[in-house]
Backbone as JSON Lines, residues from 0, in Angstrom:
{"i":0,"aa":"X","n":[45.68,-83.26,-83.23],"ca":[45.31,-82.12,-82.42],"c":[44.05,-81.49,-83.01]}
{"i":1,"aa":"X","n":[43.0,-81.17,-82.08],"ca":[41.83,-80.98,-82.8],"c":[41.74,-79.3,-82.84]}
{"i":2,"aa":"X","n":[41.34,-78.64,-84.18],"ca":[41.13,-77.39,-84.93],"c":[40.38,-76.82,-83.85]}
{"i":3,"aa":"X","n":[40.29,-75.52,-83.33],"ca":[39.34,-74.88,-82.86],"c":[38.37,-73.74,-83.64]}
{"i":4,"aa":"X","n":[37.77,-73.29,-83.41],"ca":[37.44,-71.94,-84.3],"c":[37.01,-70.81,-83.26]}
{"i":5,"aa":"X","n":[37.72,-69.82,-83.78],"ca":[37.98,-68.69,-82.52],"c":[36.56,-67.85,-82.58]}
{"i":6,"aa":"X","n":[35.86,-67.95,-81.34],"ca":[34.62,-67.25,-81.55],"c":[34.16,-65.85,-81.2]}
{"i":7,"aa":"X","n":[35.65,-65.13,-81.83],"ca":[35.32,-63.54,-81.49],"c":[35.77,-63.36,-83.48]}
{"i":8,"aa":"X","n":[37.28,-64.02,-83.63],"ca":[37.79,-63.71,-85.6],"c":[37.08,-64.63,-86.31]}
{"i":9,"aa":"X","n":[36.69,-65.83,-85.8],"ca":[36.01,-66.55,-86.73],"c":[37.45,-67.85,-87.44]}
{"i":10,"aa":"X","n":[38.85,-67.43,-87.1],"ca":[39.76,-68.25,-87.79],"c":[39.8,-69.5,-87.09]}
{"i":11,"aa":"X","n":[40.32,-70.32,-87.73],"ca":[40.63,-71.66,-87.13],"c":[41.54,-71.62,-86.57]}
{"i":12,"aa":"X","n":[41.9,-72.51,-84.53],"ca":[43.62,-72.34,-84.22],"c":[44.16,-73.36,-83.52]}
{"i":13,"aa":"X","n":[44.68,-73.87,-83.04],"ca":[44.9,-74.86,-82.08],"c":[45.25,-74.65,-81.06]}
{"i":14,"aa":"X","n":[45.82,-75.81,-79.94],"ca":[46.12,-75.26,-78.99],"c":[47.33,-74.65,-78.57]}
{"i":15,"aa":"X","n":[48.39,-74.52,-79.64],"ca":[49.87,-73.75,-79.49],"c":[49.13,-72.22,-80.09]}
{"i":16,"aa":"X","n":[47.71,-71.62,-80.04],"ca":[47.41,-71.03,-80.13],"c":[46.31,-70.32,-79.78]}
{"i":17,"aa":"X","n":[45.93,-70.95,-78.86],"ca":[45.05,-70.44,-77.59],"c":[45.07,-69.65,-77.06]}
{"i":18,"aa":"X","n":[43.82,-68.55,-76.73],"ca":[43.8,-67.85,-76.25],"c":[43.88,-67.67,-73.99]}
{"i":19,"aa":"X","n":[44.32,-66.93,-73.54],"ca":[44.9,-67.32,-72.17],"c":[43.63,-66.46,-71.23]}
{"i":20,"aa":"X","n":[43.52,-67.49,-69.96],"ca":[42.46,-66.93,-69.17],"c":[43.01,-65.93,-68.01]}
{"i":21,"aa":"X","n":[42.68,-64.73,-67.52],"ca":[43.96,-64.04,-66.22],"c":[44.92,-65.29,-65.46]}
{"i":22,"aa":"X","n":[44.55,-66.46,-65.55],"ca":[45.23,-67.12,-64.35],"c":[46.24,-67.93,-64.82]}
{"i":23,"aa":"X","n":[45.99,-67.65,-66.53],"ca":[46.87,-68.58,-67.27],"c":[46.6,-69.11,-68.0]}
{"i":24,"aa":"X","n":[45.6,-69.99,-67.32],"ca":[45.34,-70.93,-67.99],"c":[44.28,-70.93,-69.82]}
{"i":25,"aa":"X","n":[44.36,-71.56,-70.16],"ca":[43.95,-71.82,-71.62],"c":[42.11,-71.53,-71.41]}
{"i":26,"aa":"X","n":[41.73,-70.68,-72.59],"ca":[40.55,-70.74,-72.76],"c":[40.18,-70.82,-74.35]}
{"i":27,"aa":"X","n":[39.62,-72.04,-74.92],"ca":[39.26,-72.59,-75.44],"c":[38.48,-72.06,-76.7]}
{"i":28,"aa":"X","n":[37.69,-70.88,-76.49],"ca":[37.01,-70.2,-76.72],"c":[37.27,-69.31,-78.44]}
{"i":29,"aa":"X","n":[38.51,-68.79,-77.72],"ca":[39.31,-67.78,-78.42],"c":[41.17,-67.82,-78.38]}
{"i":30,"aa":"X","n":[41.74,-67.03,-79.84],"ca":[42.73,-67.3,-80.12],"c":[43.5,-66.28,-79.24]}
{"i":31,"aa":"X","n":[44.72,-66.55,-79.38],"ca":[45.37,-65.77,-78.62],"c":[45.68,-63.99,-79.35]}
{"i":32,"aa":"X","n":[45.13,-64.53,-80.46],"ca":[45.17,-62.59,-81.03],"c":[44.44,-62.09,-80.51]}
{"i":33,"aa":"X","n":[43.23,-62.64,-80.29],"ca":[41.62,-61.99,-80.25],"c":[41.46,-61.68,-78.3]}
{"i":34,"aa":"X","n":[42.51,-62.41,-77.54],"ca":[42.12,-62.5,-75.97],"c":[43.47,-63.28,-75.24]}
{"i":35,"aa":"X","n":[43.91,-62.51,-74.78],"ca":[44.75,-62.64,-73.56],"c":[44.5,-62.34,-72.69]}
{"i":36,"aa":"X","n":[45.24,-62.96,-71.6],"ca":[45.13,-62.73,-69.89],"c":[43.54,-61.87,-69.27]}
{"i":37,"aa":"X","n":[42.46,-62.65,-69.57],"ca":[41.18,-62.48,-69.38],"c":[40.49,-61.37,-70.03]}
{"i":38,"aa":"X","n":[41.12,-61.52,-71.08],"ca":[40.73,-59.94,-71.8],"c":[40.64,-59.54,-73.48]}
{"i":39,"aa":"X","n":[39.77,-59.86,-74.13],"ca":[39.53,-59.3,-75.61],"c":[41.16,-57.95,-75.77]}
{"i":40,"aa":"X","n":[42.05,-58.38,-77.04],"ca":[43.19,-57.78,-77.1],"c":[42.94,-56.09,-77.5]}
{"i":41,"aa":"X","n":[41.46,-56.76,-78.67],"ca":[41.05,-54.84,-78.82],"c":[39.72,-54.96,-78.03]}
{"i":42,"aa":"X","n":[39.59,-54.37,-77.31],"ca":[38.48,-53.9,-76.18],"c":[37.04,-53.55,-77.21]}
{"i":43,"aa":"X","n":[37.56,-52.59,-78.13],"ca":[36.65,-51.65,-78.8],"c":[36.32,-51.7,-80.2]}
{"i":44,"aa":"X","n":[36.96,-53.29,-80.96],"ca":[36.73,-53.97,-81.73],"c":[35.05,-53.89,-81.88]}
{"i":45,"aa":"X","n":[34.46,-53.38,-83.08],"ca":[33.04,-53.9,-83.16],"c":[32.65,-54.97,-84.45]}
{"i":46,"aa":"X","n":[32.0,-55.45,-84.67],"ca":[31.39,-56.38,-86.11],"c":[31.94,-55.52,-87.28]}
{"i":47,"aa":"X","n":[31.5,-54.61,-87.72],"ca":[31.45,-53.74,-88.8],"c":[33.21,-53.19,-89.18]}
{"i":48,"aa":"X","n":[33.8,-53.34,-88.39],"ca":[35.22,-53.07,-88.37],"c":[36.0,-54.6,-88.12]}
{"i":49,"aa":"X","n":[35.34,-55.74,-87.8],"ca":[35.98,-56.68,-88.03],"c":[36.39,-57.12,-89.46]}
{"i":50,"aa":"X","n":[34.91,-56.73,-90.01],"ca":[34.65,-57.35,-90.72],"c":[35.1,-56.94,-91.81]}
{"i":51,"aa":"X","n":[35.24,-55.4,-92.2],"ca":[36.53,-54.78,-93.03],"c":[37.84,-55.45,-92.86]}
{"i":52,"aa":"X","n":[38.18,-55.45,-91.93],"ca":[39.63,-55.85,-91.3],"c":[39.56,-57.03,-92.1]}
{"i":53,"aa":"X","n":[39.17,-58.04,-92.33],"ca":[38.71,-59.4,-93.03],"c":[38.77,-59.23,-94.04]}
{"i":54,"aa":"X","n":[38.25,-58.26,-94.96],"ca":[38.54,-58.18,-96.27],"c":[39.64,-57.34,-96.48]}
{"i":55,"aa":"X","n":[39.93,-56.55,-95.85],"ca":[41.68,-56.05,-96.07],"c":[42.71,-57.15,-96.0]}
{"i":56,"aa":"X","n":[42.02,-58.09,-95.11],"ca":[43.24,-59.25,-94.64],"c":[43.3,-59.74,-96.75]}
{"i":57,"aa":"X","n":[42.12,-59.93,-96.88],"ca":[41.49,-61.31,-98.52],"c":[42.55,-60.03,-99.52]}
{"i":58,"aa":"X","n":[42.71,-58.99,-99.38],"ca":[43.25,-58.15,-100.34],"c":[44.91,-58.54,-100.38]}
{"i":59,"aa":"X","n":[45.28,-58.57,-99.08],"ca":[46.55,-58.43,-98.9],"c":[47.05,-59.74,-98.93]}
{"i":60,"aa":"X","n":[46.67,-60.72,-98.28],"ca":[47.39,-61.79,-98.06],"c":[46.64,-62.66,-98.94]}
{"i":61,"aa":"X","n":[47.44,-63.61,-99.47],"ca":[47.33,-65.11,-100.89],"c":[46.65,-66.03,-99.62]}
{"i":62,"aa":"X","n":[47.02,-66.21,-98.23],"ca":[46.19,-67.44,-97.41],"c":[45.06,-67.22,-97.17]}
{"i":63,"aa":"X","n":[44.41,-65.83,-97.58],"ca":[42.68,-66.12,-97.77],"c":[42.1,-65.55,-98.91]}
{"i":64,"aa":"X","n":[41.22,-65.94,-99.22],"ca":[40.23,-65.39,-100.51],"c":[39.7,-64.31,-100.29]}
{"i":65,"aa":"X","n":[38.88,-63.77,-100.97],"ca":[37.64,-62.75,-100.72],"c":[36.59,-63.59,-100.75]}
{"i":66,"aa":"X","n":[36.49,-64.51,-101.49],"ca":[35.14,-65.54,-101.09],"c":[35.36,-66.11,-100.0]}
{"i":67,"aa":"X","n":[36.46,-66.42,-99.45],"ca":[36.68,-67.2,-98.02],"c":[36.28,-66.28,-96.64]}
{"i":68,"aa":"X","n":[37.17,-64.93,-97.44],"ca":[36.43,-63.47,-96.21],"c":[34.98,-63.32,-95.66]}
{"i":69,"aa":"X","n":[34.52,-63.36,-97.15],"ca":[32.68,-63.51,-97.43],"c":[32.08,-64.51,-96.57]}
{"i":70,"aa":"X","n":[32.83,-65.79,-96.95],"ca":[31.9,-66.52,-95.97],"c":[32.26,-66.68,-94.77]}
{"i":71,"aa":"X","n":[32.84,-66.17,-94.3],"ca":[33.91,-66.07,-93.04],"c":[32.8,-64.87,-91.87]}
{"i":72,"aa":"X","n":[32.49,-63.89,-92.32],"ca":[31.81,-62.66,-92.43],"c":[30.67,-62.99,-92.11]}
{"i":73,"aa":"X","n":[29.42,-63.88,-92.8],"ca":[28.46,-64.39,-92.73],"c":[28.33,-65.26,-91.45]}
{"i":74,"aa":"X","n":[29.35,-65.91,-91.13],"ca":[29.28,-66.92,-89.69],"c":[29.65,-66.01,-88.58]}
{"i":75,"aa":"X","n":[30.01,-64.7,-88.42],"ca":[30.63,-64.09,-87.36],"c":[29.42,-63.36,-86.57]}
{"i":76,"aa":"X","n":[28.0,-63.37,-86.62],"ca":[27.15,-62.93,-85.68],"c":[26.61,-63.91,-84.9]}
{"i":77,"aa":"X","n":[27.07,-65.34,-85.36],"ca":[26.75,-66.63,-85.09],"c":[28.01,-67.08,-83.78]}
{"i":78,"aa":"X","n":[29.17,-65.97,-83.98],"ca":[30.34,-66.77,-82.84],"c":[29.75,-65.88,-81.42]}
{"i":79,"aa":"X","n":[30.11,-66.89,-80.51],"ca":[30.05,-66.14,-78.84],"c":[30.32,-64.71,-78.93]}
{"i":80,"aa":"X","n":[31.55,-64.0,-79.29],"ca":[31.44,-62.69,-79.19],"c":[30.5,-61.44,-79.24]}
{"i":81,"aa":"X","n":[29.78,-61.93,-80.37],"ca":[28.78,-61.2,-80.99],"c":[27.65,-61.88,-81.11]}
{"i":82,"aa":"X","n":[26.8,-62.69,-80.7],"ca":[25.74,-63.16,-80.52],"c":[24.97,-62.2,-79.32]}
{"i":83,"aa":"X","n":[23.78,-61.9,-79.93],"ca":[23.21,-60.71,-79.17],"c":[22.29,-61.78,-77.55]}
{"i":84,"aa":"X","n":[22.45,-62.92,-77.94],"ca":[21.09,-63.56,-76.92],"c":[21.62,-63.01,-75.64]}
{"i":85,"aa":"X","n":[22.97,-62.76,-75.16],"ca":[23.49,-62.48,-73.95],"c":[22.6,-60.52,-73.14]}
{"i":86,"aa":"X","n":[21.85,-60.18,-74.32],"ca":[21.24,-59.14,-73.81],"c":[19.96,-58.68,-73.34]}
């Protein structure tokens, strides 16, 4: 089953973890934390608060680093969500 990488968190997911399009169906894109039923889950999510959220995650939980956060952090203006070319 091939890895995706969710291009709003930046995590890796598959498809028992896909994010859902209004009609149902699977969109590819993004995980199912980050976007359900045609819709980003936090609306008002920005970069600068993801990206805390990311290193609170490296504090709390042993399944990521703070170097893994770091470089995690660095690729996230680079995912669809936040790539400015759309303006």
């Amino acid at each position: 089953m091939k890895t995706l990488i969710c291009q709003s968190c930046g995590w890796p997911f598959t498809k028992a973890t896909v994010g859902t399009n209004r009609d149902k169906s699977d969109n590819t894109d993004f995980c199912r934390d980050c976007y359900q039923d045609g819709a980003f889950t936090d609306k008002s999510l920005n970069l600068h608060q993801l990206e805390v959220k990311l290193l609170e995650m490296a504090e709390m939980h042993e399944d990521i680093s703070l170097e893994e956060a770091q470089q995690l952090i660095k690729k996230l203006p680079e995912l669809k969500r936040w790539r400015m070319d759309h303006i």
